[in-house]
C-alpha positions in Angstrom: -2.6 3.6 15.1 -2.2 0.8 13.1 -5.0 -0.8 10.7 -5.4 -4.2 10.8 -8.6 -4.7 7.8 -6.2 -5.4 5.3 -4.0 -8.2 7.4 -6.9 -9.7 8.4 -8.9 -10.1 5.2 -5.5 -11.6 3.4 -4.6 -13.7 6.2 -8.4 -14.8 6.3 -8.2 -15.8 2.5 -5.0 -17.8 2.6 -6.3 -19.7 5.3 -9.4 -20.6 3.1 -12.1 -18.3 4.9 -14.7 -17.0 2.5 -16.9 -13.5 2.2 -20.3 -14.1 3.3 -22.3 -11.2 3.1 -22.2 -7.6 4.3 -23.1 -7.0 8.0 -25.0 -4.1 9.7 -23.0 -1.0 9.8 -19.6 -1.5 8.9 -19.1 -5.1 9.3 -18.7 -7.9 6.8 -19.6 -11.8 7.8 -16.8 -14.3 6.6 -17.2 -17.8 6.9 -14.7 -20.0 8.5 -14.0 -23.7 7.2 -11.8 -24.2 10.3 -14.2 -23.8 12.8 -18.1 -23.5 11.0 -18.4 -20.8 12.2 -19.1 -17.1 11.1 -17.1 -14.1 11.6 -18.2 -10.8 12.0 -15.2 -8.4 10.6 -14.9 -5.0 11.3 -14.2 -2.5 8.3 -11.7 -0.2 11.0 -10.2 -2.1 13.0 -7.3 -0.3 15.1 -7.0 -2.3 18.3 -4.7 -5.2 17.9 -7.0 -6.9 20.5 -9.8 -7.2 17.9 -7.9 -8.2 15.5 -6.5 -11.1 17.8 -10.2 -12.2 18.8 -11.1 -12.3 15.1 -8.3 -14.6 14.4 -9.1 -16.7 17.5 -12.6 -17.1 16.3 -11.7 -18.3 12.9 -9.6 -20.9 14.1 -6.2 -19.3 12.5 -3.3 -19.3 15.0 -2.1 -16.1 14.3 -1.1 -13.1 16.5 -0.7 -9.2 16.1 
């Protein structure tokens, strides 16, 4: 299985998305200038399906 953390958090910061804060459990909050909102990010993410609805709700039209 693949692991998407790491592609996510880099493609997060070049598309200007900040760290907010550590979640609950194993998530961390990012902040997203593209669409206000925040984004809870998994710290395992191995389903290419999350890792597309992350990207959808930061605004970022990217696809895994």
């Amino acid at each position: 299985m693949a692991e998407y953390e790491k592609k996510i958090r880099k493609i997060l910061n070049e598309h200007g998305c900040s760290f907010v804060r550590h979640g609950k459990g194993d998530h961390d909050i990012w902040h997203s200038p593209i669409t206000r909102i925040n984004v809870a990010v998994d710290r395992k993410i191995k389903s290419r399906h999350t890792a597309n609805a992350i990207m959808k709700q930061s605004g970022i039209n990217h696809h895994f």
